[in-house]
C-alpha positions in Angstrom: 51.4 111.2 94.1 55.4 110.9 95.1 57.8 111.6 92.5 60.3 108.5 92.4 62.4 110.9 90.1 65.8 111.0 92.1 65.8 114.4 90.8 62.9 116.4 92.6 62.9 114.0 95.6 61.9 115.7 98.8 63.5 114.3 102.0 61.0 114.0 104.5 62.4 116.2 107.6 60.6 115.6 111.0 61.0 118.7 113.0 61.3 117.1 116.6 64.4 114.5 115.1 66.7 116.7 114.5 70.4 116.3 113.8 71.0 116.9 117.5 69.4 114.1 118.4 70.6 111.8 115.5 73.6 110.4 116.9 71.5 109.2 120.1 68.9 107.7 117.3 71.2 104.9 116.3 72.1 103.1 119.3 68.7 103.4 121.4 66.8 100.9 119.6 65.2 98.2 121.4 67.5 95.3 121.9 65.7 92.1 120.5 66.4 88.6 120.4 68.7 87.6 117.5 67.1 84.8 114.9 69.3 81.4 114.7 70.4 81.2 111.0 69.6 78.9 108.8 70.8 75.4 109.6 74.6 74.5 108.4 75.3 77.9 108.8 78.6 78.1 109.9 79.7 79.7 113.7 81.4 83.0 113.5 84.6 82.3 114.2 84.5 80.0 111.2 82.3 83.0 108.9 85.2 85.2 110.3 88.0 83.1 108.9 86.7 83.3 105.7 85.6 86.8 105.2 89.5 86.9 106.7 90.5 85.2 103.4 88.5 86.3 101.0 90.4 90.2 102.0 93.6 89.0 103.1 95.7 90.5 99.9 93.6 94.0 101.2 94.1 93.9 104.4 98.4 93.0 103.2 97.9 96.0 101.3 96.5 98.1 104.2 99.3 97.1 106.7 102.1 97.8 104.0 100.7 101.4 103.4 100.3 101.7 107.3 103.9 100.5 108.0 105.5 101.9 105.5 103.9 105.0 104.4 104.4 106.5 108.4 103.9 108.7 109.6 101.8 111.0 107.1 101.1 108.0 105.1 101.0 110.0 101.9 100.9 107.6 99.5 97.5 108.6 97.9 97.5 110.9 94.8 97.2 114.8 95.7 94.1 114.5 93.4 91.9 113.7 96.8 90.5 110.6 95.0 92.0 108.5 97.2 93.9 106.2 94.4 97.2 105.2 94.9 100.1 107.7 93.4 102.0 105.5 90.4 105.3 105.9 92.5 103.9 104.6 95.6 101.7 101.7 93.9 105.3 100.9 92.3 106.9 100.6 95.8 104.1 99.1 97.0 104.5 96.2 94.8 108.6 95.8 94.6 107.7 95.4 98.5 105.0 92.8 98.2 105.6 90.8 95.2 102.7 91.8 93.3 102.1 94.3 90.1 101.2 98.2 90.4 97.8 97.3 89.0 97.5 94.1 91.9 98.2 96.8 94.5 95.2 99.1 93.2 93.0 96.4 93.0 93.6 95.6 96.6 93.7 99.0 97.8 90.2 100.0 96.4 89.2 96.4 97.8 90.4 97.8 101.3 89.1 101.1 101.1 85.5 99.1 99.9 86.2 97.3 103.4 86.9 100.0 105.8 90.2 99.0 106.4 92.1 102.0 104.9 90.0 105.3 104.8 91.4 108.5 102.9 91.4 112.2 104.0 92.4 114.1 101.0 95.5 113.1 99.5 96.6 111.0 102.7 95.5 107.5 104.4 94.9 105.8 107.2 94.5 102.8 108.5 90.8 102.2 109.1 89.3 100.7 112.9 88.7 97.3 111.4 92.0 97.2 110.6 93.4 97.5 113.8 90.9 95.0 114.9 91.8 92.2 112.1 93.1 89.8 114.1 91.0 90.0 117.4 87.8 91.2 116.3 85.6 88.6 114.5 82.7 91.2 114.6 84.6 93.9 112.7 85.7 91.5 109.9 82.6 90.3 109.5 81.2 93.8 108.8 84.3 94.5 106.7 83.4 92.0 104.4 79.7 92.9 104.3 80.7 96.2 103.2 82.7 95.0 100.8 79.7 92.4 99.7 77.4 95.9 99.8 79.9 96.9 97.2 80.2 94.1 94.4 79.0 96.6 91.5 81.5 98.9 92.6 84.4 96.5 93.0 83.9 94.8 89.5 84.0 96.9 86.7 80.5 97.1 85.0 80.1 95.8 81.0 81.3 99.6 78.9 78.7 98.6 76.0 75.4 98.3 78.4 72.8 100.8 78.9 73.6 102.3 82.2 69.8 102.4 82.7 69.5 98.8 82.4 72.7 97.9 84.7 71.0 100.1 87.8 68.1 98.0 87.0 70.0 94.6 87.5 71.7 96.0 90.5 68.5 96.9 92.0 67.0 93.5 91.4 70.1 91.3 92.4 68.6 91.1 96.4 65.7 88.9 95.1 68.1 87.0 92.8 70.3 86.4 96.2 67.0 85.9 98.2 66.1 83.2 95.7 69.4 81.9 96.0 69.8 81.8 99.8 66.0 80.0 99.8 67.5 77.2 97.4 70.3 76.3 99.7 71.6 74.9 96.5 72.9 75.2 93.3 70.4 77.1 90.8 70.9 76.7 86.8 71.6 79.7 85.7 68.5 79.9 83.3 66.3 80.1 86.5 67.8 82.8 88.0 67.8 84.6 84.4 63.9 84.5 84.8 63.8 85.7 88.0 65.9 88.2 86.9 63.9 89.2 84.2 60.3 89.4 86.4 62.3 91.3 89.0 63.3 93.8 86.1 59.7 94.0 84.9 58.4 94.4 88.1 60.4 97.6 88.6 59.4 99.1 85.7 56.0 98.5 86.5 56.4 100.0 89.9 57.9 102.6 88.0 54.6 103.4 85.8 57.0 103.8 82.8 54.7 104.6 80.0 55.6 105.7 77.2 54.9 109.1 75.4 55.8 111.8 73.4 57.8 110.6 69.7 59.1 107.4 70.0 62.8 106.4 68.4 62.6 105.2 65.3 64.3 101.6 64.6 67.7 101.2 64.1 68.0 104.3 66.7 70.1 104.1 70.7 69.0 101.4 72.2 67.2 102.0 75.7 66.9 100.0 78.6 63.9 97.9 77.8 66.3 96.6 74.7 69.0 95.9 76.6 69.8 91.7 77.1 70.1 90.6 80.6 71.7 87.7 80.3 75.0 89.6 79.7 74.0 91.2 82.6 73.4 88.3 84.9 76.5 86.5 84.2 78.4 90.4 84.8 77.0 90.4 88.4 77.5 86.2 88.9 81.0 87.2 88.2 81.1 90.2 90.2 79.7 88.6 93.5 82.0 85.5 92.7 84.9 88.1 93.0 84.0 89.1 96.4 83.1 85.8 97.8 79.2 85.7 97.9 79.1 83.0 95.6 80.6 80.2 93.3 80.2 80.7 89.6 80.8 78.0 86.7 79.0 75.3 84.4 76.0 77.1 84.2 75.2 77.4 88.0 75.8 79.4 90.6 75.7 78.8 94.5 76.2 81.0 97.4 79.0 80.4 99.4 78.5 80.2 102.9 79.9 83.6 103.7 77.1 84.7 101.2 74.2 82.3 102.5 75.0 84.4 105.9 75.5 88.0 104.4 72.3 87.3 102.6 70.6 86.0 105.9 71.6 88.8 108.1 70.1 91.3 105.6 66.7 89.2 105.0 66.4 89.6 108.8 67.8 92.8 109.1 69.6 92.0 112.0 72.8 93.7 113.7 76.0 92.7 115.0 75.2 92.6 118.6 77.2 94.8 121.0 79.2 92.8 123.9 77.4 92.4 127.0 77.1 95.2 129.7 78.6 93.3 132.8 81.2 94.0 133.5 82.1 98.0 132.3 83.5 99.6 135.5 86.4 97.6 134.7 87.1 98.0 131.7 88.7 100.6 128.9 86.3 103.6 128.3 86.3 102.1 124.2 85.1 98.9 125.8 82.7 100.4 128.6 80.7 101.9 125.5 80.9 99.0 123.5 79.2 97.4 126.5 76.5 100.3 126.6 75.5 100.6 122.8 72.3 98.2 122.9 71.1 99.7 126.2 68.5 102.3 126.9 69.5 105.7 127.4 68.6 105.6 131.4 70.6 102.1 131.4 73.2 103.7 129.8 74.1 106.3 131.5 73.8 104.6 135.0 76.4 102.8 133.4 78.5 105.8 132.7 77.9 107.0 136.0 79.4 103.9 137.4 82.3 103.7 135.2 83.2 107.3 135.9 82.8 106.9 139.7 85.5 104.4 139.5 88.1 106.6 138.2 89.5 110.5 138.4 87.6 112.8 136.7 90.4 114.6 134.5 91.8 110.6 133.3 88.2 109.7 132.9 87.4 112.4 130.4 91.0 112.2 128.4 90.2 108.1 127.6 86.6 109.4 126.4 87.8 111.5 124.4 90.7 109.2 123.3 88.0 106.8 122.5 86.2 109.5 120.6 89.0 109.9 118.3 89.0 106.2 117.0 87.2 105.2 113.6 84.5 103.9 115.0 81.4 106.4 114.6 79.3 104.9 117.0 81.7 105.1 119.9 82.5 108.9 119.0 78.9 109.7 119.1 78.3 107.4 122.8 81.4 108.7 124.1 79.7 112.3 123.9 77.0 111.1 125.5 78.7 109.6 128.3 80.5 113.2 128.4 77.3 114.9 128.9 76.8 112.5 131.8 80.0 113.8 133.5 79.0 117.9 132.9 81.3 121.1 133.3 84.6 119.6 134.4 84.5 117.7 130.6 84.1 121.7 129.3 87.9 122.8 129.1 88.7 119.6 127.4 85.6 119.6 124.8 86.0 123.0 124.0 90.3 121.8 123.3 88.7 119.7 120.6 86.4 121.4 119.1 88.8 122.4 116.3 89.4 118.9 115.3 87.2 118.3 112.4 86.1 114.5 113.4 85.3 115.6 116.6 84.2 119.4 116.0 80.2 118.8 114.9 80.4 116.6 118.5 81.6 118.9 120.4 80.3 122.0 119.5 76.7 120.4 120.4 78.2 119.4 123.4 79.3 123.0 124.3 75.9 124.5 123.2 74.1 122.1 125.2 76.7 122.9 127.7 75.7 126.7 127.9 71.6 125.7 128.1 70.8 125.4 124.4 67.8 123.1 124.0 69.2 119.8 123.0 66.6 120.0 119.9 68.0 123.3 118.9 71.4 122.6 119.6 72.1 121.8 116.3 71.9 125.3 115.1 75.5 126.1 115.8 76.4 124.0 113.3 77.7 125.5 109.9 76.4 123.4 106.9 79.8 121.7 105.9 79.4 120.4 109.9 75.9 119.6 110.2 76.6 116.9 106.8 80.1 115.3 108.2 78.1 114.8 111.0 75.1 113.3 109.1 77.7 111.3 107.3 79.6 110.4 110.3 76.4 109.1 112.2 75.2 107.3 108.9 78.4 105.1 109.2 77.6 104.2 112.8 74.4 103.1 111.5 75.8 100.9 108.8 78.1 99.4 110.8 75.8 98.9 114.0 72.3 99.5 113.3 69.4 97.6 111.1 68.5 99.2 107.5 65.5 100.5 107.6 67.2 102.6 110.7 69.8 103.8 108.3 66.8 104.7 105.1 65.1 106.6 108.2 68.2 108.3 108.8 67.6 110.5 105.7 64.9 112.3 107.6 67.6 114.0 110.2 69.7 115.7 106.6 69.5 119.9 106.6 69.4 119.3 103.2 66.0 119.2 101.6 66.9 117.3 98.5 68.4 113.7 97.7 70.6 115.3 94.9 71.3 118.4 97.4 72.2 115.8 100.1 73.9 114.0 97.7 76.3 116.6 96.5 77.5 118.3 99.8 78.3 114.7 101.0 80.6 114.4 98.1 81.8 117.7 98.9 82.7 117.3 102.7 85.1 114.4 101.9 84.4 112.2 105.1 86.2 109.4 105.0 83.3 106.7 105.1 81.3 108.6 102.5 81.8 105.7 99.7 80.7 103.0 102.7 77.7 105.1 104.0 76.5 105.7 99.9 76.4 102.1 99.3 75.0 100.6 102.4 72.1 103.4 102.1 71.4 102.4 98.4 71.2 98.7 99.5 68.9 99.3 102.0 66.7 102.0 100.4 63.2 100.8 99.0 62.9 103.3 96.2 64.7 102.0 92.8 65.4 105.7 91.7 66.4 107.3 94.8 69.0 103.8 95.6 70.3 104.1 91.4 71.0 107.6 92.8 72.7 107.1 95.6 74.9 104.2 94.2 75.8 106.4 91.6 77.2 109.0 94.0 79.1 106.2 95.4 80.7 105.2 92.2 81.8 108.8 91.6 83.1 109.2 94.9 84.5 106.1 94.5 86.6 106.9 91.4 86.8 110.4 91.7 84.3 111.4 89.1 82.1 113.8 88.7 
């Protein structure tokens, strides 16, 4: 029988997928035909402009620090927590109009979002940033991460069992399910009895019998004695704050921005890459865009193409420019389409090999390079490197792949426990680490290992410990 404690669970490591071959394993999944969404759904563009105004005081706050903070942008604490320094939240806000503790709010909201991410006691501005304004796709998935996020971005209730508050975060999908199914509003007495079976039910699944002394009354109350009506309204409000859902006279109602988050994730469905035709002409950032939906023999006939259009030496300095961007999935395709172009890429790989995004990347390049088996490759790797690069293709799989693909990522960690995982993730400080932790406890099955993981994320999150 499996544990489902969090703290003797085993990952499951396959030997032939190893972390060689894990950035590959999130863009060469089948390509299938996207479901229409529910009816009334709104188009994209429209989805966009919302998602666009439910973060535009983050995204304000992002551009300030990104204008103004140039060009070390050192206006995060030298604590590494990534929270705003009191003198720069106080510029922040003379600048804008707002108070110091508006400016935190909204910088945590656009750290949730991926549109600032932190290295140490620095920022930067985060991809989807720089693609506000063009990229409907990447706002989208900015506010789904931020929607991934809603126990993180409201403060929890301080007098509730922590127990019991995992429990109603692990339940909310059915409540939102329930919701999205209703296409209406719901009394808020309905959904506290869905609520409540939900609970039960994971409990149940949890075989939690009791034994051994049990407290006497009057003693700390546990879980199971824990109301969840406070607990209801506390996540109501909490998905109300980040646009899911309208809250008030006793009913609640997802918005359409949530009807759609909530769709997407029932179908497990993807934003789908751009189309293929095309990529010869285009940017090498765009060509692999184009390429991340296709088959690995597809795909690199398509690099091969692209590469035959242009010089060699310009051809491998925009890969690698396009490596260095914040998108994870285009570093990890724009190594692939490297491989495709061989020894006159070495001098350049081997250049950045000591810049810690790319260094995981390109030391498997080089070993693979030098006639290392592509499955062994990996074993250059120090173990700081092996998890940024676990980390680092974990976000490409949140931001481009379908959850269960990101719960079967946990097979490709060195590490050969979830609270062993758990704590050199915390330790290597990639910048997505927060994002990655909360999209992998949404998507994971298991109610202990996901109350786990979303603790991690919290911590991270707020710098604790």
């Amino acid at each position: 029988m499996t544990s489902r404690n969090p703290r003797d669970s085993r990952l499951r490591l396959v030997g032939p997928r190893t972390l060689a071959a894990a950035p590959r394993a999130a863009v060469t999944q089948r390509r299938r035909p996207a479901p229409r969404p529910p009816e009334g759904t709104p188009p994209p563009v429209e989805l966009a402009r919302m998602a666009r105004a439910v973060l535009a005081d983050a995204a304000r706050v992002a551009r300030w620090a990104d204008a103004a903070l140039r060009p070390g942008r050192e206006g995060s604490s030298p604590d590494g927590k990534g929270t705003l320094s009191a003198a720069t939240a106080e510029r922040a806000a003379a600048d804008l109009g707002l108070t110091p503790d508006q400016v935190r709010h909204d910088w945590d909201t656009a750290r949730l979002a991926g549109l600032v991410e932190v290295h140490g006691d620095s920022a930067r501005p985060g991809w989807r940033l720089r693609a506000w304004n063009r990229d409907d796709s990447a706002v989208l998935r900015g506010w789904v991460a931020f929607f991934d996020a809603w126990s993180i971005a409201y403060p929890e209730p301080e007098d509730r069992e922590a127990a019991a508050v995992a429990e109603v975060v692990s339940a909310m999908p059915q409540v939102l399910s329930f919701l999205q199914l209703s296409a209406g509003p719901v009394p808020v007495e309905q959904l506290l009895d869905l609520l409540e079976q939900r609970v039960t039910e994971l409990r149940t699944e949890r075989c939690e019998v009791p034994y051994g002394p049990q407290p006497e009354p009057g003693a700390e109350p546990t879980a199971e004695d824990t109301p969840l009506a406070p607990l209801l309204d506390w996540s109501l409000r909490a998905l109300a704050s980040v646009g899911a859902l309208t809250y008030g006279d006793g009913q609640a109602t997802l918005t359409p921005l949530g009807s759609w988050a909530v769709w997407v994730k029932l179908e497990q469905i993807c934003v789908a890459a751009q189309s293929p035709a095309g990529n010869i002409e285009v940017s090498a950032e765009d060509m692999l865009r184009g390429c991340a939906q296709l088959r690995p023999n597809a795909a690199r006939a398509e690099y091969r193409a692209w590469l035959a259009a242009r010089p060699v030496g310009g051809a491998v300095t925009e890969l690698i420019d396009a490596a260095r961007g914040e998108d994870a999935l285009i570093r990890g395709l724009a190594f692939e389409a490297l491989r495709v172009v061989g020894a006159p890429a070495e001098p350049d790989v081997r250049t950045v090999a000591d810049e810690t995004p790319l260094r995981p990347y390109a030391l498997l390049w080089l070993a693979e390079h030098d006639g290392a088996d592509p499955e062994d490759a990996h074993e250059v790797l120090t173990r700081e490197e092996s998890t940024w690069l676990w980390v680092d293709t974990a976000a490409a799989v949140a931001d481009h792949g379908e959850a269960p693909l990101l719960v079967r990522h946990l097979e490709s960690a060195v590490q050969p426990t979830v609270p062993a995982l758990l704590d050199e993730v915390r330790a290597v400080g990639h910048p997505r680490t927060v994002q990655v932790l909360v999209a992998l406890a949404a998507a994971h099955p298991d109610p202990a290992l996901a109350k786990a993981v979303r603790r991690a994320a919290f911590q991270v999150h707020t710098g604790g410990s």
